[in-house]
Every structure is written in C-alpha cells, then in structure tokens.
N, C-alpha and C positions, 0 to 999 in steps of 0.2 A: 386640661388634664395635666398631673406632676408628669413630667417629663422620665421621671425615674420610677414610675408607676408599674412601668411598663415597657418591653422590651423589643428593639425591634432590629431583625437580621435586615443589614444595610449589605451583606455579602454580596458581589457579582459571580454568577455562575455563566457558562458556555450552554447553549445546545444547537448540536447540527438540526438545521432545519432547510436542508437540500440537499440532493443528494444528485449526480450525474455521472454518467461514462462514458466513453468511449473507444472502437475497437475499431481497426481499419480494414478495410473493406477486403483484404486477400485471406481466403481463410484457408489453409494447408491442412487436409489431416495427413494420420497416421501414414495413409498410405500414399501421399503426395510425399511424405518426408523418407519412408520407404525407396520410392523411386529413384529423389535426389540422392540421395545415399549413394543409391547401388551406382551410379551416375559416375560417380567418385569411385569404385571399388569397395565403399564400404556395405557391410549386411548386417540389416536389424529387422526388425517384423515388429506388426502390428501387436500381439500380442507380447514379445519381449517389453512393450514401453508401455503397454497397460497393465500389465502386471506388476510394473517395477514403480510407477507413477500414478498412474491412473487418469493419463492424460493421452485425448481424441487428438484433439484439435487446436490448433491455435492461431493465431493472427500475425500477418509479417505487415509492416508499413512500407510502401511501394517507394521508390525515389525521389526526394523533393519533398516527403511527410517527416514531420520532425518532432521532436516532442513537446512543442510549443502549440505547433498545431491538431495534435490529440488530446492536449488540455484545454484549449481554448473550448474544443466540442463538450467535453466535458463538464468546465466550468457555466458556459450558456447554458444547459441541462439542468441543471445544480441549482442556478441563478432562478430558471422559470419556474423548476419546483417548490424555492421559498418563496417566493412572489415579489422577487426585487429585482432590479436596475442595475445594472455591473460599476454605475459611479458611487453606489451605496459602501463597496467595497473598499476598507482602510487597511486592510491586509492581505498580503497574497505570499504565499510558503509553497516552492513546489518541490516536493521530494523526487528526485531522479540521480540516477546513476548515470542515463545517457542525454544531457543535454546538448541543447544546438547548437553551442561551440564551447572554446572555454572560456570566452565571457564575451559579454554582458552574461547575468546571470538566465537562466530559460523563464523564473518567472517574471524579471524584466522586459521579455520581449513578449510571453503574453499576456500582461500588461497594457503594453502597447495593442495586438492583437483585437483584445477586449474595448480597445476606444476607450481606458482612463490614462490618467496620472496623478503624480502625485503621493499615492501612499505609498509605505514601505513595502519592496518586494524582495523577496532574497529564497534563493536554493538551500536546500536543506540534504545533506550526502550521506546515507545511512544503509545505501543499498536497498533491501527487501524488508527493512524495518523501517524506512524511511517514512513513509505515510506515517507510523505511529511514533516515530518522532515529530516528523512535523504537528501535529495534532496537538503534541504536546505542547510544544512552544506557541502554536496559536493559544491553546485553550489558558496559558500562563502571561501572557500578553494580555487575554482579554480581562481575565480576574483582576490585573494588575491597571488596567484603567488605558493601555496605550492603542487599543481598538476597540470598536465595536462589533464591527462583520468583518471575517476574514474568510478569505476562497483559499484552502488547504486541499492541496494537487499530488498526485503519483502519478508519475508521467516517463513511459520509457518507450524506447526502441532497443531492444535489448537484439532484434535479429543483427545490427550492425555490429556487433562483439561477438558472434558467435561463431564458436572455430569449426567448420561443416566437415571438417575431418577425423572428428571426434563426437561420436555417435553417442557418449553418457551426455551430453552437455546439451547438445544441440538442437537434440528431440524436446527438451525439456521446457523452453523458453518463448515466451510471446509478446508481443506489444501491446498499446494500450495505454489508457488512463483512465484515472478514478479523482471523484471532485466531491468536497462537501462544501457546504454553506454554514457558517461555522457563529453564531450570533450571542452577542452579550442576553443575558436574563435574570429576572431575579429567582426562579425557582432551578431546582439543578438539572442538570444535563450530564456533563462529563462528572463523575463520580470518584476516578482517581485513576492516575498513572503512574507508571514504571518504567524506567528504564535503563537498559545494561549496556555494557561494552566489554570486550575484552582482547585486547589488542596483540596477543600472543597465537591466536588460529586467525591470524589476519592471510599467510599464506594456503589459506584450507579456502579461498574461494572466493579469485580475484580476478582484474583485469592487470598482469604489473607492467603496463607501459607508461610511460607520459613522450609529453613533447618538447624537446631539445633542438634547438640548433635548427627549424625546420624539417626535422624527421622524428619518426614516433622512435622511441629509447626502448625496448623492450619490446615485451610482446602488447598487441590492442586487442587480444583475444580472450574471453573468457575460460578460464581456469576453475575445478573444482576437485576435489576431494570428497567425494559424494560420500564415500561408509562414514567419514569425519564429521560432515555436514551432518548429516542423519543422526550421529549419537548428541551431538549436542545438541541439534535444533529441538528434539523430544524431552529433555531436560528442562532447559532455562525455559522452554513455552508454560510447562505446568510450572515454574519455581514463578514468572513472571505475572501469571493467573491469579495463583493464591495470594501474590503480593496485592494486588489489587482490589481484591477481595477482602483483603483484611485493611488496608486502608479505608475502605469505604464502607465496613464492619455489614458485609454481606458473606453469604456459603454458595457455594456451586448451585443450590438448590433454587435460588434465587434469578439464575442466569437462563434467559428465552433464548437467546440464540450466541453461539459461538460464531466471528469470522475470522478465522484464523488466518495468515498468509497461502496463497495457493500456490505450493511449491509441489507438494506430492502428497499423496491421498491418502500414504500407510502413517507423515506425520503426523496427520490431520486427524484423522480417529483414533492413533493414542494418544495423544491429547486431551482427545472429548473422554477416551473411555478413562484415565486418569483422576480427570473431572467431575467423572457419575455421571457424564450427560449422554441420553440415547440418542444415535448418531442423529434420530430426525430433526437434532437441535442444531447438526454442523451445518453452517452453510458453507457449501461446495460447488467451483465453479473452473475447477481447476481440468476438469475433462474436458471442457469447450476452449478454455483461454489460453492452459498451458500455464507458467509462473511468468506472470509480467510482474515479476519485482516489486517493485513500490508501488505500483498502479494495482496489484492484486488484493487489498484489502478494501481502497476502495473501488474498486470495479463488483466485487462479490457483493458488500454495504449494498451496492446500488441496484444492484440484478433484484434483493432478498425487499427490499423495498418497493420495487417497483413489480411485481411479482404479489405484493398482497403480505410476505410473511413477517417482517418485521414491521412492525406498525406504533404508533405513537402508543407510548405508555411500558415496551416491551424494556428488557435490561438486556445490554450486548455487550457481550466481551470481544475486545479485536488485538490479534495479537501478531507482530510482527519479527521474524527474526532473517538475517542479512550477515551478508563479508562483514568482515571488521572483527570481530565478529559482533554483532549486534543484534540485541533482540529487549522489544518492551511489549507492554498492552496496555489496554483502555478500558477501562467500565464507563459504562455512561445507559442512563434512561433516555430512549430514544421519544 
C-alpha cells in the first residue's frame, strides 16, 4: 500500500483503567463532632452543619496513619481493578497537602511502601485541586512518551491541621485517599484539561506556618474564609467546565456524570444546575466523607465506580478547586 494513501493517528491517549480508595477506620459523625465541641466550650448542632454543608460524617486517621499509608490502600485497590502488578508502575504523582514529613516526598515513600523503585515519583501541592492537577501532569507525561502507567494519588490527613477551636473549619474536613490507574492507549481517555491559579486569595484558605529553626513559624492550623471561598469556588468550577468542554468540542449535554470536589453540597449543585445537569448526574459523597481535599475527587470517582454508576463508555467531568487559590477539571471517557 502507498504509504500516503492513507492516514493513520499514531496520537498517544491516557485512560484511567483502576480505580481505589481509602478511608480509615474512625468514623466521627455529626454528633460525635457535636460532643467534642461542647468538650471545648464550643456549640454547634447537627443540623447547623448539615444545612450549611451537607456533611454526616467523616473519617479521622488514628496515630501512626499517615498519608502514605492511606495511599498505598488505595493504590493496591486501583492496581487489582486494572489487573496489574505495582512494578508495571513508571509513574507515581501524589497530590496532598498533608504529607509524612517535609521530605522525602510521600510519593517517595509509598513507593517504597508498594515494594518498587525506580520510577519517577514526586508530590504534586494544589490543595483540594490537587488530584486534578496531578492528573494533569500524569496524563501530559503519558502523551508525551516519558510513562506508560502511572498511580495518580490524593492522599490527606487533613484532621492533623485542624483548629478544634473553630467550629466553621473543623466540622468540615476528613481524611482519606483516592487512587487511579492511569495507562498509555491509542483510543482516547482524558479528553482535555484546565487549569487555574490565582495567587492573590492565597490568604482566603491556608495553613500559614512553616518550619524554622526547629519550631513551626506561624500558625500549623487551618484557616478559611468560608463566605470568600464559596463566591469563588461557584465561579471558576462552571468557567473551568465550559473550558473543557470546548477544548474537547463537547455541551453539557454530553456529560454522564459530574465529580466535583466534596467540599459542600450548596457548591456542588450550582455547579450541576449551571451546567443543565439533574442533580441525579452529581456524584456526591461529601455527607459520608466530609472534604478530604485532594483525596475527594478521587475517593467520590471510586465510590461512583465501584457502586455500578459510572461505567466504561460514560463521559465524566471532575473538577477541583483549593488554597492557592486553585481550581481545574477533566473530561475524560471513562
């Protein structure tokens, strides 16, 4: 045959083909967070923080769980749903905010963990957009020829930053990880990303300590500005949506399932309803989990999966936004 006869897409595409999670085993609701409160002098109720949130429950990781080792559960999970071998693995990205020291990096030690070496591992710091940066850069890595499977982690312990003095904050937040299996192909997968920054509401929803001299510099406690957080998170999520959509020359209409970051319930459904989608398209997981940050996108991915509802062939939008302030998403046929 004339070689020029005929054309042929040599393009490399990504698609997740595992999915895993993990949540640790103390699960605290409402009204376990209730007690602790009153504990402290402080009063909130069950009802103030489901109406505000829409959040039951969430997970705390006991002493000696770190976030290395709720990724590694995670990632084994991940590993036996595409049907691989964890030395198949040439990339490992793990987005957290609360890693197991400040360095080696946490996907360096689960890594280790996992029983490889060898390939590239490295933390990716985005906050609660973090998953969907890390994604990004695996899924630009693989088109770009320098992996072929890579294990993309949100992995936090977010109870160890939490100020228990401060009842907007601290009802809010949970631990956890979320793991995809993330493999070279030639038909498509990820379908197109987006991602923001804007470094000027960087004090709208921080931790601002570090460590000097042997002692933390500042405060190690989680900081928010909730009414701030809320007008922007509702924004840049639909500006971030549409972005992706028009990259990948798709409409809302198009889209099976939304997972949005599980931060709170009221951003989560205008969102969808922005989008045209009826809510039975949001996947929500944010009453059980609480916002585990980076680990909330995929932790929800994995629940919606493993659950029956997302299923191979579906189109999912995943969209993350975080401190920094930061927010991107992801189209991809699943």
């Amino acid at each position: 045959m004339n070689p020029t006869s005929a054309s042929t897409d040599t393009r490399m595409y990504t698609r997740i083909t595992g999915t895993g999670g993990c949540l640790p085993q103390r699960r605290l609701s409402n009204a376990d967070m209730v007690q602790m409160l009153a504990a402290r002098g402080i009063e909130t109720s069950d009802d103030w923080i489901v109406e505000r949130t829409g959040i039951r429950h969430r997970h705390f990781a006991d002493d000696g769980i770190h976030s290395s080792d709720l990724a590694a559960t995670a990632c084994r999970q991940a590993l036996v749903a595409a049907g691989l071998a964890a030395d198949a693995v040439d990339l490992i990205i793990v987005a957290t905010s609360t890693p197991d020291m400040v360095f080696p990096s946490t996907a360096c030690i689960l890594q280790h963990k996992l029983g490889i070496a060898g390939c590239a591992a490295f933390d990716v710091q985005a906050v609660c957009a973090g998953f969907v940066y890390a994604l990004t850069v695996a899924d630009a890595m693989i088109r770009a020829g320098s992996a072929r499977c890579a294990l993309v982690v949100g992995a936090e312990v977010f109870s160890r930053i939490l100020d228990f003095d401060d009842r907007t904050t601290c009802v809010l937040f949970g631990d956890g990880a979320g793991a995809v299996v993330l493999q070279a192909s030639d038909t498509p997968g990820i379908l197109a990303t987006d991602l923001h920054a804007d470094g000027r509401h960087a004090g709208i929803l921080c931790v601002p300590g570090s460590v000097a001299g042997g002692r933390v510099s500042g405060s190690p406690l989680l900081t928010m500005d909730g009414p701030a957080v809320f007008k922007l998170a509702v924004g840049v999520l639909e500006s971030a949506a549409r972005a992706v959509l028009a990259k990948a020359g798709r409409t809302e209409a198009d889209i099976d399932w939304l997972v949005p970051h599980q931060a709170n319930i009221r951003i989560m459904q205008s969102t969808a309803r922005k989008l045209k989608l009826p809510l039975d398209k949001l996947v929500s997981t944010v009453d059980e989990h609480g916002n585990t940050s980076a680990a909330s996108v995929p932790l929800a991915l994995d629940v919606a999966v493993r659950q029956g509802r997302i299923r191979a062939g579906d189109t999912v939008m995943l969209e993350g936004v975080g401190g920094g302030f930061t927010w991107g998403a992801v189209l991809l046929d699943f």
